[in-house]
C-alpha positions as CSV (number, residue, x, y, z in Angstrom):
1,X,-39.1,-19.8,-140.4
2,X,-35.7,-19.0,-140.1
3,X,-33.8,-15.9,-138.1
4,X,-33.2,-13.9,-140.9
5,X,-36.9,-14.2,-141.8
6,X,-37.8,-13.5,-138.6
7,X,-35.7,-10.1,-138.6
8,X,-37.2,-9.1,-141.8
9,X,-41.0,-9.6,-140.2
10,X,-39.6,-6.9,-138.0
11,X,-38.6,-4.1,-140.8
12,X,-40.6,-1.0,-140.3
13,X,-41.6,1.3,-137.9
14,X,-42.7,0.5,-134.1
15,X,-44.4,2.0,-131.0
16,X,-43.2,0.6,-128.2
17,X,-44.9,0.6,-124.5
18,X,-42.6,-1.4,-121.6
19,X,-42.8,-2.4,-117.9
20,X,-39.5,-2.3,-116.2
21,X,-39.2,-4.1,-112.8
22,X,-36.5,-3.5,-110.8
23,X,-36.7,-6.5,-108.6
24,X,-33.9,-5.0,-106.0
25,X,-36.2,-2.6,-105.3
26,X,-39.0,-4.2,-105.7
27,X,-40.7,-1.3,-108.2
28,X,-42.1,-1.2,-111.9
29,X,-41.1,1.5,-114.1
30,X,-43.1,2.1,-117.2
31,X,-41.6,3.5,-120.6
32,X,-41.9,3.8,-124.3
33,X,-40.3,4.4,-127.4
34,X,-40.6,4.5,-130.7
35,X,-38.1,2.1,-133.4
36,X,-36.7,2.0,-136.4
37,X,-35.8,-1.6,-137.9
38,X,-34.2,-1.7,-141.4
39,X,-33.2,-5.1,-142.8
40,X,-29.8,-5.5,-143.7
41,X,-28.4,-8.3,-146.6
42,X,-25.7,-9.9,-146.1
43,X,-23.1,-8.1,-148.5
44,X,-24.0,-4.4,-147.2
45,X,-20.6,-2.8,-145.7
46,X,-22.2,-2.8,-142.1
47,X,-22.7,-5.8,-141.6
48,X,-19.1,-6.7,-143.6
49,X,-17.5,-4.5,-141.3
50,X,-19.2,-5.7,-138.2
51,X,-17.9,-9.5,-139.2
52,X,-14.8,-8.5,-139.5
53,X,-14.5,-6.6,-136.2
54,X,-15.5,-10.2,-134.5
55,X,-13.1,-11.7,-136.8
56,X,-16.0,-13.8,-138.1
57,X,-15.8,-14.7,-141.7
58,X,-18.4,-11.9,-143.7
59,X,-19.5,-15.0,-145.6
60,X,-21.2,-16.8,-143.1
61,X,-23.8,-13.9,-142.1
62,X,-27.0,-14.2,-143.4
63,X,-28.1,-10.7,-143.4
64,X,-29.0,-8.2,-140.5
65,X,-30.5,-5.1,-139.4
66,X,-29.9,-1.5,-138.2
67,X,-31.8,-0.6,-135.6
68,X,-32.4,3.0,-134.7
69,X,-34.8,4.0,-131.4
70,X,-36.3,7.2,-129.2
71,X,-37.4,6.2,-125.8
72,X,-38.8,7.9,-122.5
73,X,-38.8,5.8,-118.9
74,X,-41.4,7.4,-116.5
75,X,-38.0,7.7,-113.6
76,X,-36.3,10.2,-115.9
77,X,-34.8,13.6,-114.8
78,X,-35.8,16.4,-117.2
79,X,-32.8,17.2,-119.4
80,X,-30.6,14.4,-117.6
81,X,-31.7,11.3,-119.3
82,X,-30.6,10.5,-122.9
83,X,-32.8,7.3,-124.3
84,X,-32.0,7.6,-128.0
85,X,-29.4,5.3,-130.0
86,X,-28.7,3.3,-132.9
87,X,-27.3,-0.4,-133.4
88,X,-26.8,-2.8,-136.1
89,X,-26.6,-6.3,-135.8
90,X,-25.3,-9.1,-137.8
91,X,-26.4,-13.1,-138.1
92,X,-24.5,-15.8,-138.0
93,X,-26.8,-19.3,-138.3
94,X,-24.7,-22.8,-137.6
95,X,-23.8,-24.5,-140.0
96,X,-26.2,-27.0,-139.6
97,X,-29.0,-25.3,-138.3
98,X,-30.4,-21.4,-139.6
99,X,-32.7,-21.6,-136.5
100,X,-30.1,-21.3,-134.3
101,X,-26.8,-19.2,-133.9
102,X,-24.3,-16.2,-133.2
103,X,-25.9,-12.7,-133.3
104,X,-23.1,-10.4,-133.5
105,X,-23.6,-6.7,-132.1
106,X,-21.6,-3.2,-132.1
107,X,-23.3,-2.3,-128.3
108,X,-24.7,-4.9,-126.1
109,X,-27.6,-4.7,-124.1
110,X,-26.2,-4.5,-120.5
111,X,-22.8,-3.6,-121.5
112,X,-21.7,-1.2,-124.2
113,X,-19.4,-2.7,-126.0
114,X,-18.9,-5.0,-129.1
115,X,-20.3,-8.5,-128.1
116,X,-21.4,-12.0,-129.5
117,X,-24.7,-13.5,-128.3
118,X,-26.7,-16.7,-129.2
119,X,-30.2,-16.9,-130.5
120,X,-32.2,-20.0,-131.5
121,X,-35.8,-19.7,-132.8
122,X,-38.0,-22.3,-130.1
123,X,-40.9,-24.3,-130.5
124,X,-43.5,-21.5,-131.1
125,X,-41.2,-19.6,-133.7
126,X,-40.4,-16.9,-130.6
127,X,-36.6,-15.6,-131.4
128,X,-34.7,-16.7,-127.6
129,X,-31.5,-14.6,-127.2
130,X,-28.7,-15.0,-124.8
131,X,-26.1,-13.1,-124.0
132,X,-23.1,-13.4,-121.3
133,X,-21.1,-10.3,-119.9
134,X,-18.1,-9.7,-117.6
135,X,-20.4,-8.9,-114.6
136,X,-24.0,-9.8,-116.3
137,X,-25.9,-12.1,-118.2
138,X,-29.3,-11.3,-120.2
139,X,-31.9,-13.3,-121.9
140,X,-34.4,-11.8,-124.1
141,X,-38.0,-14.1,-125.8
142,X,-39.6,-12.0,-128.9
143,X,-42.4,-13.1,-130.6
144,X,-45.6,-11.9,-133.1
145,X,-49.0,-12.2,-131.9
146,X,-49.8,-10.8,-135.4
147,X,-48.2,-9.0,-138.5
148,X,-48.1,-6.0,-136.5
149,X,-48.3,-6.7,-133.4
150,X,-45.0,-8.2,-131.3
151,X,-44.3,-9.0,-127.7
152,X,-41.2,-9.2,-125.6
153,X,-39.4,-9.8,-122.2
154,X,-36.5,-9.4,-121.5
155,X,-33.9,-10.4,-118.5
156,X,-30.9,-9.0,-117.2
157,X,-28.6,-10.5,-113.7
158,X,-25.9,-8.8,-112.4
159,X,-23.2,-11.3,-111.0
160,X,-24.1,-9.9,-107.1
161,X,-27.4,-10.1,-107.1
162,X,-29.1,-7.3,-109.0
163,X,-31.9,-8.1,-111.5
164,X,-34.5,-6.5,-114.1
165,X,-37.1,-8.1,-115.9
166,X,-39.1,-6.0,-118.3
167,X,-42.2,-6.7,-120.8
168,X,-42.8,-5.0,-123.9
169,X,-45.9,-4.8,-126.6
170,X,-44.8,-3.4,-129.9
171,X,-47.1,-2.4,-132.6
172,X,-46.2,-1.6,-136.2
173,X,-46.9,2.0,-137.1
174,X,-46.0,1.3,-140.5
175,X,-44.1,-1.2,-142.7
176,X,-41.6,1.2,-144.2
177,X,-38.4,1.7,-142.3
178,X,-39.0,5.9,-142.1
179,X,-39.5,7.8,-139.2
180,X,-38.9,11.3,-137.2
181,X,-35.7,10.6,-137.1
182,X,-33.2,12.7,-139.2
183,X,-30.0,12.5,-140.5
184,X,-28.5,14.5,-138.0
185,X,-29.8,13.5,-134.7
186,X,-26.9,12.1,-132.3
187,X,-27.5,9.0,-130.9
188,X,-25.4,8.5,-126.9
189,X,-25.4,5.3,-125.4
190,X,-27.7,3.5,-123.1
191,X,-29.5,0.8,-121.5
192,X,-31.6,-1.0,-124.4
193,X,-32.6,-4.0,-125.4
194,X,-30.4,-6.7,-127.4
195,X,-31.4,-5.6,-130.4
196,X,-31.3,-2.3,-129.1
197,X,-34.6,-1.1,-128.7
């Protein structure tokens, strides 16, 4: 298997159910969510235009995906918290080796902003990404215990001290890439995942 392969094993529609632990503070936070992947090839403008905004040459993308997501974290404040976004994300495999490479993103995970990060697929076929901020660093293992069914953790330190480590199980609720979502919905940024859900 190679990334983009593993990307399009991800199209569809998820439900997502998370632990968050906030290791500061030495407390778990459960949440959920519900995603949208769509797969992406590599001539669609998106991912074009995302190349070009890291000044990486559109020709060496493989593909991608846009990534759409509606969440809820059990520490929210009625009407204060916004958990909703959108992303797409572009890969770039090395030259000599499509298991392994640059991930290129509009919004990071810890930081939201444009940002490069590095995957490689491992031993077991989980997809390992890594990512380094200004003032943080994350590191994210997904894998598929089935067709439908996928698992994740995730890591993020703060240069300081400050750390979260979450798990995630994430069910298919269908293979096609339609949801609740609409048209019109506004998306505000947030704290997601890499791929950003």
């Amino acid at each position: 298997m190679d990334a983009m392969e593993f990307f399009q094993n991800s199209a569809g529609r998820w439900k997502s159910s998370r632990v968050t632990h906030h290791l500061a503070f030495k407390r778990s936070e459960p949440g959920e969510s519900e995603i949208v992947v769509e797969t992406l090839t590599a001539d669609d403008p998106e991912i074009i235009e995302l190349c070009q905004m890291h000044e990486v040459d559109p020709s060496l993308s493989v593909g991608g995906s846009r990534v759409r997501w509606l969440g809820t974290m059990a520490w929210d404040k009625e009407g204060e918290e916004n958990h909703e976004g959108q992303t797409v994300f572009a890969i770039v495999p090395d030259v000599d080796n499509p298991r392994q490479g640059r991930l290129l993103r509009e919004r990071g995970y810890a930081e939201i902003m444009p940002v490069i990060g590095r995957f490689h697929l491992d031993e077991e076929e989980g997809l390992v990404l890594t990512t380094d901020y200004e003032t943080m660093s994350s590191t994210e293992r997904f894998w598929f215990s089935g067709s439908n069914m996928r698992m994740r953790t995730s890591t993020v330190k703060r240069f300081g001290g400050f750390s979260t480590a979450s798990y995630c199980v994430e069910s298919r609720i269908d293979a096609d890439a339609e949801s609740v979502f609409t048209e019109n919905e506004s998306v505000a940024p947030q704290l997601t995942s890499v791929l950003g859900w």
